[in-house]
C-alpha positions as CSV (number, residue, x, y, z in Angstrom):
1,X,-11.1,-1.8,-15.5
2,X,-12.8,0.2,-12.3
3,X,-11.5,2.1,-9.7
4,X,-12.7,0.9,-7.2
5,X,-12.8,2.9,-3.4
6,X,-11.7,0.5,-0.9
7,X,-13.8,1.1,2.6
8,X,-12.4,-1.2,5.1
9,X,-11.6,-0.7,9.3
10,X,-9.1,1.3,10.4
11,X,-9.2,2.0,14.2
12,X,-9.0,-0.3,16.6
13,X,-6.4,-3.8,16.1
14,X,-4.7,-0.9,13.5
15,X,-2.1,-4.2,12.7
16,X,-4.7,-6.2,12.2
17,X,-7.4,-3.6,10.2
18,X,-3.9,-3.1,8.0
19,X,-3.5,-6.3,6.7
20,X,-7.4,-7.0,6.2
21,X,-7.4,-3.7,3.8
22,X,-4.4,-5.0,2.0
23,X,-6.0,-8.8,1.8
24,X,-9.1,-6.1,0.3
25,X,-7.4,-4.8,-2.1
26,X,-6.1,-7.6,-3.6
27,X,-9.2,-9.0,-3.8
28,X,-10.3,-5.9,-6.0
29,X,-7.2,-6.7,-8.1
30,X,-8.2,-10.3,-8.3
31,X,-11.8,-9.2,-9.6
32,X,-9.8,-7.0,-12.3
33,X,-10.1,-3.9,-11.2
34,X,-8.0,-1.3,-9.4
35,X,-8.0,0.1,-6.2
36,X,-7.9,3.5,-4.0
37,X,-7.1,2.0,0.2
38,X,-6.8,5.5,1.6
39,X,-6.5,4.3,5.4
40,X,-3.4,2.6,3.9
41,X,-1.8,5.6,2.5
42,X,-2.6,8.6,4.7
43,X,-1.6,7.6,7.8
44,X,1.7,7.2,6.7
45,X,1.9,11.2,6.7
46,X,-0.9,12.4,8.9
47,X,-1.4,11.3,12.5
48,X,-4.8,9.8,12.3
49,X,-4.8,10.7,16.3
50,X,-4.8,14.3,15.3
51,X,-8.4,15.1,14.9
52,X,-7.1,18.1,12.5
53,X,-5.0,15.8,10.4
54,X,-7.7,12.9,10.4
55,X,-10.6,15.4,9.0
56,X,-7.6,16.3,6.0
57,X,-7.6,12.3,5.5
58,X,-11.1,11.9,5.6
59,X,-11.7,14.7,3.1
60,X,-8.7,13.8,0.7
61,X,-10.0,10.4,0.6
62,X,-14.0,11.5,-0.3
63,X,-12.1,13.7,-3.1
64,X,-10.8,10.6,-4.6
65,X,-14.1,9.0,-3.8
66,X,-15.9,11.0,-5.8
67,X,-13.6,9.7,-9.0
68,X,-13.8,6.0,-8.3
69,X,-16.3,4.0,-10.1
70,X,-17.8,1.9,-7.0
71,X,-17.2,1.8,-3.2
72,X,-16.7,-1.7,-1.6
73,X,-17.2,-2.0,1.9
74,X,-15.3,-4.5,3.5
75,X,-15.8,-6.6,6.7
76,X,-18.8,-7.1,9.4
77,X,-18.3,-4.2,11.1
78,X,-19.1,-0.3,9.5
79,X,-16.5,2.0,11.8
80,X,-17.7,5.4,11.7
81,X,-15.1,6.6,8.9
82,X,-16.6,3.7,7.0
83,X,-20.3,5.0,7.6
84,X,-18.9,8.4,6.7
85,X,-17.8,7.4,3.1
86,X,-20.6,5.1,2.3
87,X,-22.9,8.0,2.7
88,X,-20.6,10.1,0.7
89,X,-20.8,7.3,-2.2
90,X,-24.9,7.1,-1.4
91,X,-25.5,11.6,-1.9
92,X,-22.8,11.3,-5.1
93,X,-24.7,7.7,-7.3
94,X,-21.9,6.0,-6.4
95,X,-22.5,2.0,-6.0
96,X,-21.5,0.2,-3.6
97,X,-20.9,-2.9,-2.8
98,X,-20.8,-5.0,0.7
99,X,-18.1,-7.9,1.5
100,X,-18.4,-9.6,4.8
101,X,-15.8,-12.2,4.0
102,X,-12.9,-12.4,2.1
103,X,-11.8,-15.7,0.3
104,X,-8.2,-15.3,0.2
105,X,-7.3,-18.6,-1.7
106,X,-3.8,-18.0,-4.0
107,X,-5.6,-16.4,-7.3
108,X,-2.7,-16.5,-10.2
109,X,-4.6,-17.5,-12.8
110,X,-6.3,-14.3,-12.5
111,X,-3.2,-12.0,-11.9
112,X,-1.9,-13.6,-15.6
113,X,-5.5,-12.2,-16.8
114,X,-4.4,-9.0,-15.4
115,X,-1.0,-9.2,-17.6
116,X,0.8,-9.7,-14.4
């Protein structure tokens, strides 16, 4: 199983951006791997209107970065937090991966592949 970095919008419709990295991250899980979402975690305790606490996020989540096996980049549009980690992923050899669109269909066949 991969860890795989999770790279999806975040500004903007932030409701909206939220559930697209969730429908995101279960895609990874329903390609058998797992995943790091760090725009779903950190701004639940830094205020990612807080240019201070936003460079902490950012920098936390390049940290973890640097340990996942791939970076997917999700959506059609790369926000500028996006653009910042797919470079990180580039300088470290990490691959990456680009998904424009997500085929959300029910998977739980693959889920009872997981174990789950």
């Amino acid at each position: 199983m991969k860890l795989i970095f999770v790279a999806s919008p975040y500004k903007g419709d932030i409701e909206k951006n939220i559930e697209y990295a969730k429908e995101a991250c279960r895609h990874v899980l329903n390609e058998g791997n797992a995943f790091f979402c760090p725009h779903l975690l950190y701004p639940q305790i830094l205020n990612d209107n807080n240019l201070e606490e936003r460079k902490i996020g950012i920098k936390m989540g390049k940290e973890l970065l640097a340990k996942c096996d791939e970076l997917w980049a999700f959506g059609g549009h790369i926000s500028s937090g996006m653009f910042e980690e797919i470079e990180f992923a580039r300088k470290n050899r990490i691959p990456i991966k680009r998904i424009t669109h997500l085929n959300m269909e029910t998977k739980e066949q693959t889920l009872l592949r997981l174990g789950m």
